[in-house]
C-alpha positions in Angstrom: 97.8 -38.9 132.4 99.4 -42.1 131.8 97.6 -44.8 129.8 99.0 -48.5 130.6 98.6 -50.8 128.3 97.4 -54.5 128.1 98.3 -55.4 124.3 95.3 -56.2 122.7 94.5 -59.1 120.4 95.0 -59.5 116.3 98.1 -59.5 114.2 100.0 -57.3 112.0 101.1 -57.9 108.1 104.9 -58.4 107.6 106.4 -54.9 107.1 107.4 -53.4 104.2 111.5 -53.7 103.3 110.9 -50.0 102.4 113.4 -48.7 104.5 112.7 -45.8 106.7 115.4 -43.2 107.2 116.7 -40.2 109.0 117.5 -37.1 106.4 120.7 -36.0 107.8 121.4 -32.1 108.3 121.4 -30.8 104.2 121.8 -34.6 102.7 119.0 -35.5 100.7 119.5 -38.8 101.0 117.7 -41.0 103.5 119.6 -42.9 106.1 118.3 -45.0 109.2 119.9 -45.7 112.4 117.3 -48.5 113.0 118.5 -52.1 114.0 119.0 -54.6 111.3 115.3 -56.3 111.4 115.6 -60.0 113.0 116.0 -62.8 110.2 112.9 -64.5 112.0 110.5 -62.0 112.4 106.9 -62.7 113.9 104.2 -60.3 114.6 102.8 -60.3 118.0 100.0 -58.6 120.1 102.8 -56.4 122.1 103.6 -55.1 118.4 100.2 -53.9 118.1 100.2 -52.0 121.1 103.8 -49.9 120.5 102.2 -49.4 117.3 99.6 -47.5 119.4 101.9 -45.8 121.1 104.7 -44.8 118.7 101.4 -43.2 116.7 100.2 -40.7 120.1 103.5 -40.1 120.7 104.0 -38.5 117.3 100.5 -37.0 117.2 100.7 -35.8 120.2 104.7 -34.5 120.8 104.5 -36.7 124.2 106.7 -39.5 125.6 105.9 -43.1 125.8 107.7 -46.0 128.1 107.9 -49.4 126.6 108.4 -51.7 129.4 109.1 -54.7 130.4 112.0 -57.8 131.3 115.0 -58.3 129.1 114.6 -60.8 125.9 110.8 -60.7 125.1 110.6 -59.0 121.9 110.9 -54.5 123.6 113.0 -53.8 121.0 112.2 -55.4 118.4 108.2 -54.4 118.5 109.5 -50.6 118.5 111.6 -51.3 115.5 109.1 -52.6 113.4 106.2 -50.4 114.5 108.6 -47.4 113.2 109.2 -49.4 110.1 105.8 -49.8 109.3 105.3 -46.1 110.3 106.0 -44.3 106.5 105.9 -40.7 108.2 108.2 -40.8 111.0 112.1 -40.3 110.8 113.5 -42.3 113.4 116.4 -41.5 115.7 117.8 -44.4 117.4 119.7 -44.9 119.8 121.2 -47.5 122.0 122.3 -46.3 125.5 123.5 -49.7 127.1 126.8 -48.3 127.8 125.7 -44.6 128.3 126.3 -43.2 132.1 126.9 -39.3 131.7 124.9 -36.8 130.4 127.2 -36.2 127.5 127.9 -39.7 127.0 123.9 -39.5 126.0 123.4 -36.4 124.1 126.6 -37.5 121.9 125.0 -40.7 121.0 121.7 -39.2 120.5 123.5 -37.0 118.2 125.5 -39.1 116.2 122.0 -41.2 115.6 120.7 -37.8 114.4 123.0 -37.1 112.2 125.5 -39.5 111.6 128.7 -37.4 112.5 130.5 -37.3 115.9 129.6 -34.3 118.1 132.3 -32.0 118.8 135.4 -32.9 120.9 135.0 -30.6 123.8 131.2 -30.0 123.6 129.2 -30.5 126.7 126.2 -31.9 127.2 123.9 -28.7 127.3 126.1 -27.5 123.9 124.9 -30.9 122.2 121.0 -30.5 123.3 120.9 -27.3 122.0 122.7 -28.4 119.0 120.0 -31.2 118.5 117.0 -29.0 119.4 118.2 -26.8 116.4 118.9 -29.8 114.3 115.3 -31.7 114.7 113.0 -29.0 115.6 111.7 -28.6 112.1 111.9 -32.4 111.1 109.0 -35.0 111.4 110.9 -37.2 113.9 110.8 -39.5 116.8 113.3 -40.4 119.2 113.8 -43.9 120.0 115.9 -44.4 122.9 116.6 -48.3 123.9 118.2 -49.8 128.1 117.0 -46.4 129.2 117.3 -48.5 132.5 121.5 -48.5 132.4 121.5 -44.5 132.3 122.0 -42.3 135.9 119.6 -39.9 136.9 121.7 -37.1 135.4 121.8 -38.6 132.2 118.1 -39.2 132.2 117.5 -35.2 133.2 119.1 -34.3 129.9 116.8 -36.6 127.6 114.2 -34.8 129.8 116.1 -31.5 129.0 116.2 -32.4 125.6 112.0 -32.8 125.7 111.5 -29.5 127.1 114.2 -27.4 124.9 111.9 -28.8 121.9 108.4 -28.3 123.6 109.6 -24.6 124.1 111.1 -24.2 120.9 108.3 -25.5 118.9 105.2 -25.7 121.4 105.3 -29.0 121.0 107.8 -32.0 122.5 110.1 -34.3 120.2 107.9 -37.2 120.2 110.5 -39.8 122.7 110.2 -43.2 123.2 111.7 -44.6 126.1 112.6 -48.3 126.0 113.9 -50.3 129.2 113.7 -52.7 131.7 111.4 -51.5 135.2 111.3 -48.3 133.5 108.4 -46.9 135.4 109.6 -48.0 138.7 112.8 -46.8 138.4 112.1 -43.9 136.2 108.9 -42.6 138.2 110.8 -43.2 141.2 114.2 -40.9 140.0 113.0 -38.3 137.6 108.9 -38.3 138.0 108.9 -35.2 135.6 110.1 -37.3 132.8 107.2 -39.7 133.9 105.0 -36.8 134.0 104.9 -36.1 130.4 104.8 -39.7 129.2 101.3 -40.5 127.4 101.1 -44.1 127.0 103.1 -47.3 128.8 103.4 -50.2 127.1 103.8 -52.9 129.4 105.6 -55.6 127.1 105.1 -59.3 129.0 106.6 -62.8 128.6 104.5 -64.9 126.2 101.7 -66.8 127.7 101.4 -70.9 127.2 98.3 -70.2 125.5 99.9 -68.0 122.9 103.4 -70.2 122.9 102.3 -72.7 120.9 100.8 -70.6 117.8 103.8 -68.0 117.9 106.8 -71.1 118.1 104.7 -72.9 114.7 105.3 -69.3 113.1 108.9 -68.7 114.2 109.9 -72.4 113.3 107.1 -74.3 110.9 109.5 -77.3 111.2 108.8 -78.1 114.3 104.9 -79.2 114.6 104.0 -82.8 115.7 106.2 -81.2 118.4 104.3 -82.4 121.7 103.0 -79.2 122.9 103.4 -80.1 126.9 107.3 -80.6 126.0 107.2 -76.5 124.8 104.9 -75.7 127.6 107.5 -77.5 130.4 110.4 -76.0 128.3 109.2 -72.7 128.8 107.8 -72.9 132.3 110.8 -74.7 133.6 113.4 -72.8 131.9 113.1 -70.2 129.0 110.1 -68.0 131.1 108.6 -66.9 128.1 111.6 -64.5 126.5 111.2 -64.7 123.0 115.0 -64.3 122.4 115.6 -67.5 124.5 113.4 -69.7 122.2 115.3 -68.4 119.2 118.8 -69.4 120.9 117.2 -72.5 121.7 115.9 -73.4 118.4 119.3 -72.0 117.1 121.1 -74.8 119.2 118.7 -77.7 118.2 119.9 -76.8 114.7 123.6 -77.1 115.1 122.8 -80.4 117.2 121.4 -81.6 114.2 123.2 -80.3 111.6 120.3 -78.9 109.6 120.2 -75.1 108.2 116.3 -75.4 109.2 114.5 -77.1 111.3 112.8 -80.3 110.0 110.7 -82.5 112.2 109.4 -82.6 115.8 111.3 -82.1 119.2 111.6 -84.5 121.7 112.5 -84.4 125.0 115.7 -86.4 125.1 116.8 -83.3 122.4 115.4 -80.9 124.8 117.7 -82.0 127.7 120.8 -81.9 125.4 120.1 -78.4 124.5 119.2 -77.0 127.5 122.0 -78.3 129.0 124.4 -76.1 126.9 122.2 -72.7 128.0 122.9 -70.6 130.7 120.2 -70.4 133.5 117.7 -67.1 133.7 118.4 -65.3 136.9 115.1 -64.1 137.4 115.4 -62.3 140.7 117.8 -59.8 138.7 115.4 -60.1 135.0 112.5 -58.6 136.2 
């Protein structure tokens, strides 16, 4: 059964710069193929909610989706849930540019284990390969624009699943990050959907949440009239998190400051919105 999520409400502590790490084949030594944490980090209710997940997936061996448009924070909430997760050994992996089956067991396998996978291995040599590599390990596998991968590419993750689940009795814990993942994943492969626990809808921010989280990400700012944030974001940034940083990012070079120091106004607004690119939202869903 599949759980979807609505995030629920509260805040998280800042995480730990512990770093968590993958131990690599007979190497001793931690390593971690986690993104580089954002330099403006701000806890938010979706966090909560991946936390929820990435925790019954490991418990439970399952896979979770984490879903939702491009720029509002998907990857970001995963990243820090594992980071504040002391017990899990990630393995992460971005598949943007992934198409073929091998294309994706190879990159899961360098995440793994931080070598290339043999020149003329195939796809089902490189599963196999990583079921024997992982099955005794505590870890979770975190796989990011699951939605640019083909359907034969996506049976081998699946593959992947089941090799471990019949190994071990029990599935390597996945995490499936993407945009319209459950459409186009429960409409492709609906066994990979099948065995999914949790989905973790992640939304745009909500005006009566904007406010709060922009004071957080950039103290600077308040006396900031909060209709000009509100029209900013209804008119133009739709609530993608990554957005407001670029935009905040740009007011800073406009005024030459390293931080920014004093309210916004809308004739700064226009000038900066004028040098962003428009959301297409009919293709951003």
């Amino acid at each position: 059964m599949t759980t979807s999520l609505t995030p629920p409400a509260g805040s998280l502590r800042e995480p730990s710069a512990e770093a968590i790490g993958l131990t690599s084949g007979n190497n001793a030594a931690k390593r971690t193929t986690l993104p580089v944490p954002p330099s403006r980090y701000v806890p938010t209710a979706d966090v909560n909610a991946v936390r929820f997940a990435l925790r019954t997936t490991i418990r439970t061996g399952h896979i979770s989706l984490i879903d939702g448009p491009r720029g509002v924070g998907k990857t970001t909430a995963i990243v820090e849930a594992v980071r504040l997760h002391k017990t899990a050994h990630p393995i992460y992996a971005n598949l943007i540019d992934t198409r073929t089956p091998r294309d994706a067991m190879r990159q899961i396998w360098e995440a793994a284990t931080g070598e290339p996978a043999a020149p003329r291995a195939t796809a089902a040599d490189i599963r196999d390969d990583l079921t024997s590599e992982i099955r005794h390990r505590d870890a979770v596998l975190v796989t990011d624009d699951v939605h640019n991968l083909t359907v034969p590419a996506m049976r081998i993750i699946l593959a992947l699943w089941n090799r471990t689940h019949d190994a071990t009795g029990k599935g390597l814990p996945t995490i499936l990050v993407g945009n319209g993942l459950a459409k186009k994943v429960g409409a492709t492969v609906p066994e990979l959907v099948s065995r999914a626990a949790v989905t973790v809808n992640v939304g745009k921010m909500p005006d009566k949440d904007l406010m709060a989280f922009l004071l957080r990400l950039e103290p600077g700012i308040e006396g900031t009239n909060p209709r000009v944030f509100q029209d900013v974001n209804r008119l133009h940034l739709k609530g993608r998190i990554r957005k407001w940083i670029q935009f905040f990012d740009l007011i800073k070079d406009l005024r030459n400051q390293q931080t920014l120091n004093g309210p916004i106004d809308s004739l700064e607004v226009r000038h900066t919105i004028a040098f962003m690119p428009v959301i297409d939202e009919k293709n951003d869903n």
